[in-house]
N, C-alpha and C positions, 0 to 999 in steps of 0.2 A: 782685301785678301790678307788670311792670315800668315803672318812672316815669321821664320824661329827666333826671330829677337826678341817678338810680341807675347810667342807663346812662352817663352822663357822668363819673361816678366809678370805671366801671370799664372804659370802652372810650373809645377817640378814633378819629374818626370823620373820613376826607380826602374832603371832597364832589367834590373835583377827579378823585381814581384810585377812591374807591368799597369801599377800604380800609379795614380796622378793627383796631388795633392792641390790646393789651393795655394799662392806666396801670399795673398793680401787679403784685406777686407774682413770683416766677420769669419768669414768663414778658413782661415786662414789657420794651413793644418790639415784639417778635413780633405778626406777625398773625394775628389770632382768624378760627375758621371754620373748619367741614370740610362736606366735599360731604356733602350728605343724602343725594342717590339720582342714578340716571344721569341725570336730566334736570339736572343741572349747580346744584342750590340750594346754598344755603350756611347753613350753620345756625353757633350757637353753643351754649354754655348760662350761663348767668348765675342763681344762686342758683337751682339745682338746678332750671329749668325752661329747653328747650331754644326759641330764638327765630329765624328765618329773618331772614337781616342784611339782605335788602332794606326786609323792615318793620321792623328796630333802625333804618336808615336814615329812611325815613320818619319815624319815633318822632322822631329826632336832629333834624331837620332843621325839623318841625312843631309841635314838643312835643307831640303825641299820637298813638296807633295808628288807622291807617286803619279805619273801618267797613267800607269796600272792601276788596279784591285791588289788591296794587299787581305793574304788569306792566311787564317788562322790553320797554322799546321795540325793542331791536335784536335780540330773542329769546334773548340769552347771557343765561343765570341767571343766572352766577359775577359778571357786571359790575353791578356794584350804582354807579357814580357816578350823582350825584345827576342828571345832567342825562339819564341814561337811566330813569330812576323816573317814574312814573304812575301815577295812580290808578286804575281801573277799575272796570266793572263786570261780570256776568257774560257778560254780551251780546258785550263790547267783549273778553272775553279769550277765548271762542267765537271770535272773527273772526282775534285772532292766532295762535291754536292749531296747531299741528304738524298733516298730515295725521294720521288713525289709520291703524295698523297694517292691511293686506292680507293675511288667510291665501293660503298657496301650497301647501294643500293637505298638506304635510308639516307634523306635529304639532311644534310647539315650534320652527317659523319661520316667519316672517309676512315680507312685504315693506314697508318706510316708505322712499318713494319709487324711487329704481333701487337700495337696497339692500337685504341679507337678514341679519335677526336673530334669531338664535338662542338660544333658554333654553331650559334643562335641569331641571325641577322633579324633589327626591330628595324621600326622605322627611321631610329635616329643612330644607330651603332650597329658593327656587325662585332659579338662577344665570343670570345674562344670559352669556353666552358670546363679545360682541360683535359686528359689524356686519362683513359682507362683499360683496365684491364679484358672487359668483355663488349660485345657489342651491345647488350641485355644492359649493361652501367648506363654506357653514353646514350641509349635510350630512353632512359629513366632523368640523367640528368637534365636532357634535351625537355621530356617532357615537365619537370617542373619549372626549369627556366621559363617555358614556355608561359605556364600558371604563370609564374610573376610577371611575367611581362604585360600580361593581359590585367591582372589585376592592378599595374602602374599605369595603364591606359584610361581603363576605364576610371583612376582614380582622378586623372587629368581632365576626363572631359566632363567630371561634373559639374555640374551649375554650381557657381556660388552665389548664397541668398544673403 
């Protein structure tokens, strides 16, 4: 488990930007973090177990990991400064939540708010295709994801002579 002495040795932490630098190694300077998933988190990994930098922030800041959900007050994931961190509870992050997605009747777009998003599940991946303005777009997109998919398939299962 990670402890704040450990992450103090290997990350610095700007409570001000929300920022997490590397102290060591190559990459040393640079800032730590890649996007986990479209909803905008930030993960890291630190001695081979991956940790979401709003709670290494928490960690930083409290010397221990929330029993809670700690929730981004202004809804951006990616901004982890400390003055937008809180703790939460289930309840409380129910109440900040994104509407959920509105099927529109066409498989693999749904409507989240006036826009239309589109994913394409293959056999090996389900791909978010992005967010557009009409449902007429994410139609159009759907269908030509669809074309390439199909012609990555069929490219796979030819014979080689």
């Amino acid at each position: 488990m990670l402890t704040q002495k450990r992450l103090h040795d290997v990350l610095h932490y700007d409570p001000k930007t929300g920022i997490f630098t590397w102290r060591r190694g190559k990459r040393k300077g640079k800032p730590a973090g890649v996007v986990h998933d479209a909803r905008g988190f930030l993960k890291v990994q630190i001695d081979n177990e991956r940790h979401f930098l709003h709670r290494l922030a928490w960690l930083w800041m409290t010397g221990m990991m929330s029993r809670w959900r700690i929730e981004h007050i202004n809804g951006d994931h990616g901004d982890n400064r400390w003055a937008n961190l809180r703790q939460g509870d289930r309840l409380q992050n129910g109440a900040d939540r994104a509407p959920l997605p509105v099927p529109t009747g066409v498989q693999g777009i749904w409507q989240v708010n006036d826009r239309y998003e589109a994913l394409i599940a293959t056999d090996t991946v389900t791909r978010n295709l992005g967010s557009f303005a009409t449902l007429e777009e994410a139609r159009e997109a759907l269908a030509q994801a669809a074309i390439a998919a199909r012609k990555r398939q069929r490219k796979r299962l030819r014979p080689t002579a």
